[in-house]
LUMVEX-802506 format. One record per atom (N, C-alpha, C): y, x, z; residue number from 1; residue in one letter. Coordinates in steps of 0.05 Angstrom, whole numbers. Example, Ala and Ser with C-alpha at 12.3 -4.5 7.8 and 13.67 -1.06 7.14 Angstrom:
REM residues 2
<rec <-114; 264; 156>; 1; A>
<rec <-90; 246; 156>; 1; A>
<rec <-66; 264; 156>; 1; A>
<rec <-45; 257; 142>; 2; S>
<rec <-21; 273; 143>; 2; S>
<rec <1; 258; 157>; 2; S>
This chain:
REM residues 178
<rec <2377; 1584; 844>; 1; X>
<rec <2352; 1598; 844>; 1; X>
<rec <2331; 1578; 853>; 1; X>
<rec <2308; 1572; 836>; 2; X>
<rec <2284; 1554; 845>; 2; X>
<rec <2258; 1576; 850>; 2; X>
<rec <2255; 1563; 874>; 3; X>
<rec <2216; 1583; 875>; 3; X>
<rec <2199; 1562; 884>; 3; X>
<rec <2183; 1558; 863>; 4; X>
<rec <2171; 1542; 862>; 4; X>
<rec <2129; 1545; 860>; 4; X>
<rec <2124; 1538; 875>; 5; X>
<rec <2090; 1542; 874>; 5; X>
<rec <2078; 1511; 861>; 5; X>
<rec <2059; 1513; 856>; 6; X>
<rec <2039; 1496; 845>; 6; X>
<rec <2010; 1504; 858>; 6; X>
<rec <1991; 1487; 870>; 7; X>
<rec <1966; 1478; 867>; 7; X>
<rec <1945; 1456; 847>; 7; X>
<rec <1922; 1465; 842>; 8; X>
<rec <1919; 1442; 830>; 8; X>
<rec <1875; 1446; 825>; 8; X>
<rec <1872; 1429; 810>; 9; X>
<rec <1841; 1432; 806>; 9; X>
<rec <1843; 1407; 791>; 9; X>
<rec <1818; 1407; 767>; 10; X>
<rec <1813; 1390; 735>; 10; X>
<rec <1780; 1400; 729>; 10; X>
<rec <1772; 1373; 730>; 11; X>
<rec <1740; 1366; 721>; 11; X>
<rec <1737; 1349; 699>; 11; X>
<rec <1712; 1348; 704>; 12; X>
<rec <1700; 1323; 698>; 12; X>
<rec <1681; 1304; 715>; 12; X>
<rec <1671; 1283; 714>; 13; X>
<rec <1656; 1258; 733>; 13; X>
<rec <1635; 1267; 708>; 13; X>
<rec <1611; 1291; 705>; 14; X>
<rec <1585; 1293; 697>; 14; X>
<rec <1572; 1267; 692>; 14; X>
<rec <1572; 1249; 725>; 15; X>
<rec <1555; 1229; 717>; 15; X>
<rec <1556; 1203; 721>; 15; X>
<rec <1588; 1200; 701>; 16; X>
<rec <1596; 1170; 697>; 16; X>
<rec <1592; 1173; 667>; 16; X>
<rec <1592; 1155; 651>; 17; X>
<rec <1601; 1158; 623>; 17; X>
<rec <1591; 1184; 610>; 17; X>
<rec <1572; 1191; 615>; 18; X>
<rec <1566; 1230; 595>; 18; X>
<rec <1582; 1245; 604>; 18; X>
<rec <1602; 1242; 621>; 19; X>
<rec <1619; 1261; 626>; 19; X>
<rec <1643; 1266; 613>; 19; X>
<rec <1649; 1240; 592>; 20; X>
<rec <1670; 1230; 590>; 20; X>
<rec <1699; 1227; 602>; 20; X>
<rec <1693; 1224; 625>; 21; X>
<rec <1721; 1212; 641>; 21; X>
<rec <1720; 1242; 657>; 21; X>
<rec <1752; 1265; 647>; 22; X>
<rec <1769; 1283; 653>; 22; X>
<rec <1782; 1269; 683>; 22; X>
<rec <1789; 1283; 706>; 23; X>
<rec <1807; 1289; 722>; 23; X>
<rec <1820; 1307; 728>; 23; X>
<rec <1846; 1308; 745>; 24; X>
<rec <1862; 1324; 756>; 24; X>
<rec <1873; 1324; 773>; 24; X>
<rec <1881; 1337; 791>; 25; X>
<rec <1896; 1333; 826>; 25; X>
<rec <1912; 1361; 825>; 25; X>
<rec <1938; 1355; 831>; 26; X>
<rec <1949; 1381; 840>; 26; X>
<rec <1977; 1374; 853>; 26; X>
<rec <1975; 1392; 875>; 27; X>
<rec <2014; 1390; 885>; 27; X>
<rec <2021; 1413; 886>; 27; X>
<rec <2048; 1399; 883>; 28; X>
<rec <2083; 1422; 870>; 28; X>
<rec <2100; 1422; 889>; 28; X>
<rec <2108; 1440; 895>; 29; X>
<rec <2130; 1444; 910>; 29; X>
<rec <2156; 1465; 907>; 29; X>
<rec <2184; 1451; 901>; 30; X>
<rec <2201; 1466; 893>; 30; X>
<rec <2214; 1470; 907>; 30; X>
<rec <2245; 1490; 914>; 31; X>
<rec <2261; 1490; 932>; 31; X>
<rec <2280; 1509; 918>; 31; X>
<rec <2307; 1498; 909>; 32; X>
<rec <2322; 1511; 903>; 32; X>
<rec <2353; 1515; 921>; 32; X>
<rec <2356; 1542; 916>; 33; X>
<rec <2377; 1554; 932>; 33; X>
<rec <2409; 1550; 920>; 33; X>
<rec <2424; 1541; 924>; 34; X>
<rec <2454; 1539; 915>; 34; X>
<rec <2438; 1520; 892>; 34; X>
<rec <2437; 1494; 899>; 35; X>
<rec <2432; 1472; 868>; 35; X>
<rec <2459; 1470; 861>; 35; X>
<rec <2461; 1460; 842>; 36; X>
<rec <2485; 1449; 824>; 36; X>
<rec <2489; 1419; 826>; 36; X>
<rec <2503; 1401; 831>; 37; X>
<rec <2507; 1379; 835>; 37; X>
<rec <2537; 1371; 814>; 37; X>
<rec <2528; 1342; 799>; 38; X>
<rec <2555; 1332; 787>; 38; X>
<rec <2567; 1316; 813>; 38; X>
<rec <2597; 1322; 814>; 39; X>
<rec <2610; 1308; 836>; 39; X>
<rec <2629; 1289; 822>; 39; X>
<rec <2633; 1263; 814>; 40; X>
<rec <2650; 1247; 808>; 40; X>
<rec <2665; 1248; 815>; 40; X>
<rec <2703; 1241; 806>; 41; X>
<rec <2725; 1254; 812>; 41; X>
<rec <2744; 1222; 802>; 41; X>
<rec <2731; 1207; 780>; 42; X>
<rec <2755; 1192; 765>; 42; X>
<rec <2726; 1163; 761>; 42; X>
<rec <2737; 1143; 740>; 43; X>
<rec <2737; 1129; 733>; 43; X>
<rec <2711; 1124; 716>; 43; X>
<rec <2725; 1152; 700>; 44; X>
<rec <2692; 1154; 676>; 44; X>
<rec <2674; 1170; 683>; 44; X>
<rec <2650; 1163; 657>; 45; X>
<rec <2623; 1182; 668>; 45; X>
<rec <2632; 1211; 677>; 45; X>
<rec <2646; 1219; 664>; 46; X>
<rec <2646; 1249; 657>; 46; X>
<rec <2674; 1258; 675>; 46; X>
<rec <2685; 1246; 681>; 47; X>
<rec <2712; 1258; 695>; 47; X>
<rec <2699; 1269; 733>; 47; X>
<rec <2703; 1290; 729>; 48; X>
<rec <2686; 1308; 752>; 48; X>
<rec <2679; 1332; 748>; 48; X>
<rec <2664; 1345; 756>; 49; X>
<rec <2661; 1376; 772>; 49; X>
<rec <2637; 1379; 778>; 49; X>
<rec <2627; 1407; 769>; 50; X>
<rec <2597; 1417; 785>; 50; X>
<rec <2596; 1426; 807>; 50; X>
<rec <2587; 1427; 832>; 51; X>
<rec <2588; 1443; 852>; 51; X>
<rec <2563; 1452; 869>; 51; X>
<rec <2568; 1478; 879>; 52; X>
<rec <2534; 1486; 889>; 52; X>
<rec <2540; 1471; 918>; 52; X>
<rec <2510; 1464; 927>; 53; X>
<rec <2510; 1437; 947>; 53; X>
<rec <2488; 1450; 975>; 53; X>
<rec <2484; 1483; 964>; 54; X>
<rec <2463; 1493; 985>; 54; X>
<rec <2424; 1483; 973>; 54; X>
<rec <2415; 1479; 995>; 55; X>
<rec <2383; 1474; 978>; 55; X>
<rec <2378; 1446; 978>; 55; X>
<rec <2359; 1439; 957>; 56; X>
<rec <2346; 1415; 960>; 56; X>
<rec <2317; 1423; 947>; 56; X>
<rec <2299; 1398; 958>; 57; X>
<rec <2270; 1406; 956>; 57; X>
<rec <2252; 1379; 944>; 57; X>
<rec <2243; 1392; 915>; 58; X>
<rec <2224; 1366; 898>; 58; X>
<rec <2195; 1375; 904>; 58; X>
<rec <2178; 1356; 921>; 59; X>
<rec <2151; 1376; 926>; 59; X>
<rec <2136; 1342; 923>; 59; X>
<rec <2110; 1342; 920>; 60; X>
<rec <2094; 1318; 914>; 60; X>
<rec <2064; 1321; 903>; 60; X>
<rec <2056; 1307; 901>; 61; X>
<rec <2027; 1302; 891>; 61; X>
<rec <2023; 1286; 852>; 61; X>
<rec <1996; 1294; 841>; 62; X>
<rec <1996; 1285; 817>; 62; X>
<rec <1973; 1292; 821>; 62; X>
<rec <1958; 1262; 809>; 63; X>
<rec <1931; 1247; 803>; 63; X>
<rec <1927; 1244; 778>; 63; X>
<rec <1916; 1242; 758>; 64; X>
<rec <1913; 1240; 729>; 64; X>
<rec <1876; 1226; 727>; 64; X>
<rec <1871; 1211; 714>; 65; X>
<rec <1856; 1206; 695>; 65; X>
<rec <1855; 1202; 675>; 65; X>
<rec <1835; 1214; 654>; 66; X>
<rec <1834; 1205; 613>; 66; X>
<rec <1802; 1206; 611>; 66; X>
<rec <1802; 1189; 584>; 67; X>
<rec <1772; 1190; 581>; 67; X>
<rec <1781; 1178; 550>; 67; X>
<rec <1758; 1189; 536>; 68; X>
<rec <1759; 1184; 499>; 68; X>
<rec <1729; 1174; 499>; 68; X>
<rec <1730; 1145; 496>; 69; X>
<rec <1700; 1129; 483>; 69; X>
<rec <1697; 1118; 458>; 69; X>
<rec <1670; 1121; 444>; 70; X>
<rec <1663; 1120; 419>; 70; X>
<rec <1677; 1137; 405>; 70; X>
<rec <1691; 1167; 412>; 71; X>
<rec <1714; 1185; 399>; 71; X>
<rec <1729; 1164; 379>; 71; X>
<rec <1738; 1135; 392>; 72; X>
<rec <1764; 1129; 374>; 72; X>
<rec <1785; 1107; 401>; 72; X>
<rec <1768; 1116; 416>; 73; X>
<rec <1792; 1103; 439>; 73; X>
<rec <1799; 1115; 459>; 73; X>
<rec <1815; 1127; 466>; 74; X>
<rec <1828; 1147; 489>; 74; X>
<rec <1841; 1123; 505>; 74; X>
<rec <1843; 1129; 536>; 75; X>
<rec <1855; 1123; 550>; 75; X>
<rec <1862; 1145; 570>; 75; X>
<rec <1883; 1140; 578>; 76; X>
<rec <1892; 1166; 607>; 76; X>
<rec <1907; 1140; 622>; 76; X>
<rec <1906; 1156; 655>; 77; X>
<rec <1933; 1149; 677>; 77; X>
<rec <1934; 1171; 685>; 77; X>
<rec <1959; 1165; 711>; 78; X>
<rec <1970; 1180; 714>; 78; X>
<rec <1988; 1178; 745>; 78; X>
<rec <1987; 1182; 769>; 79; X>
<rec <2003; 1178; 790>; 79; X>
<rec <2014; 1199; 797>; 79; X>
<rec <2042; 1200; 801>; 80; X>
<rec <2063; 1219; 819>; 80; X>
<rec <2077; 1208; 833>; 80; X>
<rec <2076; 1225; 866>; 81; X>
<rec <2088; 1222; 890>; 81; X>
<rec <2113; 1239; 886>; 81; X>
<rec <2133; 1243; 891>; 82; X>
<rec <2152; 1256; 893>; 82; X>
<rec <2172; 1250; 917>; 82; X>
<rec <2172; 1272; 934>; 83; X>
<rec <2194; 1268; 955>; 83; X>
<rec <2211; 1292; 948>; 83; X>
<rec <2227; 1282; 933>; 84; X>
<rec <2265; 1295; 933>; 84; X>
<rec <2288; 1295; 951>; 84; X>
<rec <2294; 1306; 967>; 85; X>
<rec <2313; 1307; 987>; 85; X>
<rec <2332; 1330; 989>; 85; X>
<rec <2356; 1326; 1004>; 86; X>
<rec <2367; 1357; 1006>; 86; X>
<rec <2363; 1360; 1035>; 86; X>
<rec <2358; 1387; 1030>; 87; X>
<rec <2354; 1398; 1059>; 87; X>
<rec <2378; 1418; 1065>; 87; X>
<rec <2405; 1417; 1060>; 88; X>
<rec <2428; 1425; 1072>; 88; X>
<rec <2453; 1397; 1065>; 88; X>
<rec <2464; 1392; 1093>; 89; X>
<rec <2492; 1372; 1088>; 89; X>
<rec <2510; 1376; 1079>; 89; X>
<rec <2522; 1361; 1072>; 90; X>
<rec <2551; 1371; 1053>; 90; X>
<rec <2563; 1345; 1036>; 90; X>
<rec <2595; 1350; 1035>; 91; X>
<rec <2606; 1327; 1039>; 91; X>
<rec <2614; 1323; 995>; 91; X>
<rec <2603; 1299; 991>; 92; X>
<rec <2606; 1298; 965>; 92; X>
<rec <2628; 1276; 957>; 92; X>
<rec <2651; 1282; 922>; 93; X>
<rec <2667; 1269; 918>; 93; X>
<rec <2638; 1241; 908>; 93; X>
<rec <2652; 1215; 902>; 94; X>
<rec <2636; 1199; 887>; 94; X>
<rec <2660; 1181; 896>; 94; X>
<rec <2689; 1179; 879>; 95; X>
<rec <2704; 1171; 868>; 95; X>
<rec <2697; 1138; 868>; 95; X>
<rec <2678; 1137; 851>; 96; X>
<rec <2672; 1103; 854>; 96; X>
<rec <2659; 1087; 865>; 96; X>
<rec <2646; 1103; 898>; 97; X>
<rec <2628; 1095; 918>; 97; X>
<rec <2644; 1071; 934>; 97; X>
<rec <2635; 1052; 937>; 98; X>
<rec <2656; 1033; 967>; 98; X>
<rec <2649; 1039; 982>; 98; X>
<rec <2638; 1051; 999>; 99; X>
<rec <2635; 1065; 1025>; 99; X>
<rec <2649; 1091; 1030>; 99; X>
<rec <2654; 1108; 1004>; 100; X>
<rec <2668; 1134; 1002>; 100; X>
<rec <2699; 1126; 1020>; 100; X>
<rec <2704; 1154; 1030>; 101; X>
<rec <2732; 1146; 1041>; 101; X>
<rec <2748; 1145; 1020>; 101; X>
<rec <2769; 1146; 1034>; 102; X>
<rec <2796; 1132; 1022>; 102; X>
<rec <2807; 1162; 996>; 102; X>
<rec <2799; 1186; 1003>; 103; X>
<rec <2798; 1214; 991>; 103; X>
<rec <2773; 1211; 966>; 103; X>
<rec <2750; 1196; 978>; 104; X>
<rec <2727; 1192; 953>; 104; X>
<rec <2708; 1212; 965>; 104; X>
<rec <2710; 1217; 989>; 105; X>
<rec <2695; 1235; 1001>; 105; X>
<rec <2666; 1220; 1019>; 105; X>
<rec <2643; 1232; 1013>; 106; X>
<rec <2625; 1221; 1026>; 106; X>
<rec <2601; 1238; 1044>; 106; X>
<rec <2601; 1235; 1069>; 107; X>
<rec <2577; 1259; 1079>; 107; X>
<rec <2552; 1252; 1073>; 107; X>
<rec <2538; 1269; 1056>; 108; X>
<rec <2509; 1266; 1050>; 108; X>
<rec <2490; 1291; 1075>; 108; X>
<rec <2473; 1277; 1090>; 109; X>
<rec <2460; 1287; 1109>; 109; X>
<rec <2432; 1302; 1108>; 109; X>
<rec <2430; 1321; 1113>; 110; X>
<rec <2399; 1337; 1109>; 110; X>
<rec <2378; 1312; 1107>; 110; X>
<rec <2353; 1311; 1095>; 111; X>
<rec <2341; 1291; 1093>; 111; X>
<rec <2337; 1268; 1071>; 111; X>
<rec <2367; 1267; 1068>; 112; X>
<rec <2375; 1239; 1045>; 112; X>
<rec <2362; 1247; 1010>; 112; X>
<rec <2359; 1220; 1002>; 113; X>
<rec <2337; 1230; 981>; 113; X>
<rec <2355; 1240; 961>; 113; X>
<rec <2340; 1254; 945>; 114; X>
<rec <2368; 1251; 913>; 114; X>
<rec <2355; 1238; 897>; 114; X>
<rec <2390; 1224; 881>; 115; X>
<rec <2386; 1199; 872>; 115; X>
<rec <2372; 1208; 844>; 115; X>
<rec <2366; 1184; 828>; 116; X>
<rec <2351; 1188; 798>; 116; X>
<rec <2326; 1200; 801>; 116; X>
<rec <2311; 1201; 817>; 117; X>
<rec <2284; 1211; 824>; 117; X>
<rec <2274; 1192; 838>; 117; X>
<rec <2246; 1170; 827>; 118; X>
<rec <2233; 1154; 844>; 118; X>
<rec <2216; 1177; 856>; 118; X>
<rec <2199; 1164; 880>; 119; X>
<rec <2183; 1165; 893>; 119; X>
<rec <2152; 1160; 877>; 119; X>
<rec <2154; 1151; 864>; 120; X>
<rec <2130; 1135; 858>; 120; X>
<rec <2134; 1134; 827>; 120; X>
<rec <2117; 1139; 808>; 121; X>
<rec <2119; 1141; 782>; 121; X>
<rec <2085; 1141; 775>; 121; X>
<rec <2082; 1112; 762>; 122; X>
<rec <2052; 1111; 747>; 122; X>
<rec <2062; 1107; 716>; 122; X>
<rec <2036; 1121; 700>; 123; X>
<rec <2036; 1114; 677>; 123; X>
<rec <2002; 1106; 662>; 123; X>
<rec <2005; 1094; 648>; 124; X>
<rec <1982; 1088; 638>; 124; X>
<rec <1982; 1081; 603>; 124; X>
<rec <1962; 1092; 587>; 125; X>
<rec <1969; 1098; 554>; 125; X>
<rec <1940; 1087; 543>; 125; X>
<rec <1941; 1075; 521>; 126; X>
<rec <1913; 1078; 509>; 126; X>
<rec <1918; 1071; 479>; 126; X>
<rec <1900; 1084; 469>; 127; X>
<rec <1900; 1074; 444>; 127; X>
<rec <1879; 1080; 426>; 127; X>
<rec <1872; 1066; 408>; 128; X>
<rec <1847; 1065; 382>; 128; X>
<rec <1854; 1065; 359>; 128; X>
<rec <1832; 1078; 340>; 129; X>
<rec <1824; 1071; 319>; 129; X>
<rec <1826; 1057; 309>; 129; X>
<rec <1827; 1043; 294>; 130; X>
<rec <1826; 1015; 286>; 130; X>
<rec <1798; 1019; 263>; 130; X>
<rec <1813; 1033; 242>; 131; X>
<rec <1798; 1051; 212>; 131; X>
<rec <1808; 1085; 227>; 131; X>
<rec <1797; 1100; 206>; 132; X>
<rec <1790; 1125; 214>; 132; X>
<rec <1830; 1134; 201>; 132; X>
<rec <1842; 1116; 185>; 133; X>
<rec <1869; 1121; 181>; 133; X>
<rec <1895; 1102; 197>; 133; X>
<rec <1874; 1087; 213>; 134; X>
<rec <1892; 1062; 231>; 134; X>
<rec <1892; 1067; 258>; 134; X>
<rec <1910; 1067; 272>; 135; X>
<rec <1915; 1073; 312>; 135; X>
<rec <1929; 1054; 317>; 135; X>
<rec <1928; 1036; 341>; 136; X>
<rec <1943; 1027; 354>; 136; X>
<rec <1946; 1031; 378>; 136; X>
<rec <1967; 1020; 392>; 137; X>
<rec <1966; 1028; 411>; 137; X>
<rec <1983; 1023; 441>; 137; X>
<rec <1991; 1032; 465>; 138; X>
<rec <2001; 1025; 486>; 138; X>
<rec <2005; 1042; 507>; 138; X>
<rec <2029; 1053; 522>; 139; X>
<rec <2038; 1054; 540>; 139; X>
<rec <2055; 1041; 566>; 139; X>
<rec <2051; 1045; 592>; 140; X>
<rec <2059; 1036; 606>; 140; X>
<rec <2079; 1049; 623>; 140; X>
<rec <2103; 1050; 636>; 141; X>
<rec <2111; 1070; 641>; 141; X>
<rec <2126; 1056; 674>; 141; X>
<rec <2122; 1059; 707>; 142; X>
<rec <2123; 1048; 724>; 142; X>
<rec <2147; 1071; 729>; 142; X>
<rec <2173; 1059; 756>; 143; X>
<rec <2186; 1076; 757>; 143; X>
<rec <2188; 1059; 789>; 143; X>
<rec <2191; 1070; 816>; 144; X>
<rec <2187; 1064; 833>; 144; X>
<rec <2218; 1065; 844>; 144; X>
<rec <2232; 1043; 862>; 145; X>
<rec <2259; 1055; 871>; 145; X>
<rec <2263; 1071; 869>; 145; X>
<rec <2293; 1076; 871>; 146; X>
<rec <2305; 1102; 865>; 146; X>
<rec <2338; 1096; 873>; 146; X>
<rec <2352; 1114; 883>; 147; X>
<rec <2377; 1118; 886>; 147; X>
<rec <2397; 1118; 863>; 147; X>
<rec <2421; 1116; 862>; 148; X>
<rec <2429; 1115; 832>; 148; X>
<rec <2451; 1138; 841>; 148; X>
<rec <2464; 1155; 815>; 149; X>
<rec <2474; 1175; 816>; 149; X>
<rec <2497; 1164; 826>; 149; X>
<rec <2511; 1174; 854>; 150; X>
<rec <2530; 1176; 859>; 150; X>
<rec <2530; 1169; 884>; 150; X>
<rec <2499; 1157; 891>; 151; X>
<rec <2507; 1145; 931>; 151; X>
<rec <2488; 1168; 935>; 151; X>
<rec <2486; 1199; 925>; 152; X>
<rec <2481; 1213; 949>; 152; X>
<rec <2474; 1209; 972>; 152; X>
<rec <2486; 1192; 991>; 153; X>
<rec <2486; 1196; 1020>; 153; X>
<rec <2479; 1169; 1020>; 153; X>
<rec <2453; 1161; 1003>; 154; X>
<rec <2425; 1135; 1003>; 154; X>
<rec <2438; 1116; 1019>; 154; X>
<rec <2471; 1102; 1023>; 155; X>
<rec <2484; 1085; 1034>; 155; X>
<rec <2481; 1057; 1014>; 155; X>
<rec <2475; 1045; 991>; 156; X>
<rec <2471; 1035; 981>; 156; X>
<rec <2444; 1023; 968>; 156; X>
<rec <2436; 1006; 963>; 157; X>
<rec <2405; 993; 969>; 157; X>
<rec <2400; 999; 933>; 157; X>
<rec <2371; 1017; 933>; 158; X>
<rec <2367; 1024; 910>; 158; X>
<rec <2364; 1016; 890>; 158; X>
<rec <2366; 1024; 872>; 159; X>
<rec <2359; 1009; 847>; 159; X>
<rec <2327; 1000; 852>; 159; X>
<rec <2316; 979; 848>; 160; X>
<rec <2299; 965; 846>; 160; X>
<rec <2271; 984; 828>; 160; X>
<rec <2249; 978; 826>; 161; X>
<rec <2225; 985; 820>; 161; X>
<rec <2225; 969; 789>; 161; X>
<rec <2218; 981; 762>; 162; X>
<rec <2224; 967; 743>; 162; X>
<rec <2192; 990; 724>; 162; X>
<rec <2183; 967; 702>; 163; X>
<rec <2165; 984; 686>; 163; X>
<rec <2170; 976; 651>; 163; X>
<rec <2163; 988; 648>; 164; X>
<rec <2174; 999; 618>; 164; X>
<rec <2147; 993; 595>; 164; X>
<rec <2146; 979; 579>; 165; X>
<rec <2113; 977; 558>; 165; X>
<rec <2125; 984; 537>; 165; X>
<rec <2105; 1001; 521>; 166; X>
<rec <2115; 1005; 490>; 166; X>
<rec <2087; 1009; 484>; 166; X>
<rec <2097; 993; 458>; 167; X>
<rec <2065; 984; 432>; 167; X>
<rec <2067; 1002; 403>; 167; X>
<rec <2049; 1012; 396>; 168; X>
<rec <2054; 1035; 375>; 168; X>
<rec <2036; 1025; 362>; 168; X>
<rec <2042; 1033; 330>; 169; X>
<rec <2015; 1041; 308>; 169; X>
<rec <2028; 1058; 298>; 169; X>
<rec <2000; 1068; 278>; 170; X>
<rec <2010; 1093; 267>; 170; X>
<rec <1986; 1088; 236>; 170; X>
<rec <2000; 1094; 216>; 171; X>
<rec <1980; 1090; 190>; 171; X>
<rec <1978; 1108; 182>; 171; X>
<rec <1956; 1128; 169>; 172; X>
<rec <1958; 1158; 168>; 172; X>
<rec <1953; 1154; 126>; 172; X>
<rec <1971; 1162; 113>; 173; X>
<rec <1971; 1153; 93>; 173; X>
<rec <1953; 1184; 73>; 173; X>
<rec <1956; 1197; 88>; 174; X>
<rec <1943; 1233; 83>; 174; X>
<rec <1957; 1245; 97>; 174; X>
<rec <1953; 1273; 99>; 175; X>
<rec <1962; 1290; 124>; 175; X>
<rec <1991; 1293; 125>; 175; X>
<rec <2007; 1290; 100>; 176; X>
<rec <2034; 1291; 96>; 176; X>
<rec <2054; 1271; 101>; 176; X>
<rec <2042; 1239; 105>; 177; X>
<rec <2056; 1217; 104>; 177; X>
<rec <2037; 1204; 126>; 177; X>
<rec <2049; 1195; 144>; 178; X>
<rec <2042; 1176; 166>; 178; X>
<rec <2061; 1149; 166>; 178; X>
């Protein structure tokens, strides 16, 4: 069971740019009751078990900017804070942990983050016109440490902070063929 609220508020900056440049601010906060957790058991990805683990809680902040100039160049960003943690202890298998005991058993403690969820996530996109049938274009995609699935109990030094670029076009040949 998740219950989850949201705040938030979205403008515009009137008097930068014509009023061009869109914003947004809002925080989330989730908390779910009996989560589901994969517990590793064997060797391979998949050899393991689901198990309810009590609550854990994804709550954070999100910043956004976009703005479209000369209507043929958009740009947006984008920042999210995310603090993921479980807020009940409980002892998890992770079979291929070196710190796990000798059973594959590991105590994960109220507080500890969960893994596969950075902290910190920017993105940034833009792209143009070129001709009124030509776009090019760019994303950025930032992913801030993070835990990796299986050290639960954040005993292991995270996966590292890594960012991601991808370059697009798009040729619009009529509405049916791009």
């Amino acid at each position: 069971v998740s219950k989850t609220w949201e705040a938030g508020f979205r403008g515009r900056f009137n008097q930068v740019f014509k009023g061009h440049i869109q914003w947004n601010a809002g925080y989330f906060n989730t908390i779910n009751h009996n989560d589901i957790l994969f517990q590793s058991t064997g060797n391979g990805n998949s050899a393991g078990f689901f198990d309810n683990v009590g609550k854990t809680q994804r709550q954070g902040v999100e910043l956004g900017l976009a703005s479209t100039f000369f209507d043929r160049w958009r740009m947006s960003a984008n920042y999210t804070f995310i603090d993921a943690r479980y807020l009940t202890g409980f002892t998890v298998q992770s079979a291929n942990h070196p710190n796990a005991a000798a059973n594959g058993d590991m105590t994960v403690t109220k507080g500890n983050h969960i893994p596969s969820i950075p902290q910190h996530i920017v993105k940034f996109s833009t792209d143009v016109d070129v001709l009124d049938e030509w776009t090019i274009g760019m994303n950025v995609m930032f992913n801030g440490e993070q835990f990796l699935r299986g050290d639960e109990a954040n005993e292991d030094t995270p996966l590292a902070a890594y960012a991601v670029v991808n370059l697009s076009t798009e040729y619009r040949f009529n509405e049916h063929v791009t």
